[in-house]
C-alpha positions as CSV (number, residue, x, y, z in Angstrom):
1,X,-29.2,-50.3,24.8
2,X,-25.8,-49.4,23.5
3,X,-27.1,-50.6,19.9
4,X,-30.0,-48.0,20.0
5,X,-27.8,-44.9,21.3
6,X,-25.4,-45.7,19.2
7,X,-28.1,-45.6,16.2
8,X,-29.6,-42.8,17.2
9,X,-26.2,-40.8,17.3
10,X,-25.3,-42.0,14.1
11,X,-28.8,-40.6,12.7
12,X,-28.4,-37.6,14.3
13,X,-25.2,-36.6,13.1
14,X,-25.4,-38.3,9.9
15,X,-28.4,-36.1,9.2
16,X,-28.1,-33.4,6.6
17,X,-28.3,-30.4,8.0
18,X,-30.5,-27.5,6.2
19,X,-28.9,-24.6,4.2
20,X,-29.3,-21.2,5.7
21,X,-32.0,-19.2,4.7
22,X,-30.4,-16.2,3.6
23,X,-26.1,-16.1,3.2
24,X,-25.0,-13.2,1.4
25,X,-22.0,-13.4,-1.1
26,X,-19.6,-11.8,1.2
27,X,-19.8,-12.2,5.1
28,X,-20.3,-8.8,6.5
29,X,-16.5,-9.1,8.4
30,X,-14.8,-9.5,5.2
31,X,-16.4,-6.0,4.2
32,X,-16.1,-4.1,7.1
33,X,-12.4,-5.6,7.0
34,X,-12.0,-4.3,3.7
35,X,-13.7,-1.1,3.9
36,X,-11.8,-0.7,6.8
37,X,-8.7,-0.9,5.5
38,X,-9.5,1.0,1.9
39,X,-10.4,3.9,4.8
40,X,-6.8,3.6,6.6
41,X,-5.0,3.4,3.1
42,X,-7.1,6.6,1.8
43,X,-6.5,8.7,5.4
44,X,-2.7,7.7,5.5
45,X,-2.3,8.8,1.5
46,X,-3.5,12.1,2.5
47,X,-2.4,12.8,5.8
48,X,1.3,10.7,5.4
49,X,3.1,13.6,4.5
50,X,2.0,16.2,7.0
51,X,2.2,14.0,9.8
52,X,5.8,12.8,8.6
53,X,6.9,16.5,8.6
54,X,4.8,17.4,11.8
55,X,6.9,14.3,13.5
56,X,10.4,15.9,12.3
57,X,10.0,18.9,13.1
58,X,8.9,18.1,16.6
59,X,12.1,15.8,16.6
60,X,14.2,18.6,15.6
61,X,12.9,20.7,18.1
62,X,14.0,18.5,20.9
63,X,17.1,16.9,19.5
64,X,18.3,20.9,19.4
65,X,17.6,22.0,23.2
C-alpha cells in the first residue's frame, strides 16, 4: 500500500501543470504600483512648494505667540 500512495504522489506532483490561459505582460499590481506612484511624484512636484510654505508659515505663527 505504501508503494501505490507513494506512486500516485509522485505522479501527481511530478505532473506538469498547464500554463494559464491568459497572463498579461505586466501583473496588474506592478501597474497600479507604478501608476500609483508616477501619481504621488506628479501631486508632490506641484503641490511641494505651497505646502512647504503653508507648513512654515503655520510654524512661524506659533513659534511667535
Amino acid at each position: 500500500m505504501s508503494l501505490l500512495m507513494t506512486r500516485l504522489f509522485l505522479t501527481l506532483v511530478m505532473k506538469p501543470r498547464p500554463a494559464a490561459k491568459e497572463r498579461g505582460d505586466v501583473p496588474g499590481w506592478v501597474l497600479i504600483t507604478v501608476m500609483t506612484a508616477g501619481l504621488v511624484v506628479a501631486i508632490w512636484a506641484i503641490a511641494g512648494p505651497k505646502l512647504a510654505d503653508m507648513l512654515g508659515k503655520a510654524l512661524d505663527s506659533v513659534s511667535n505667540k
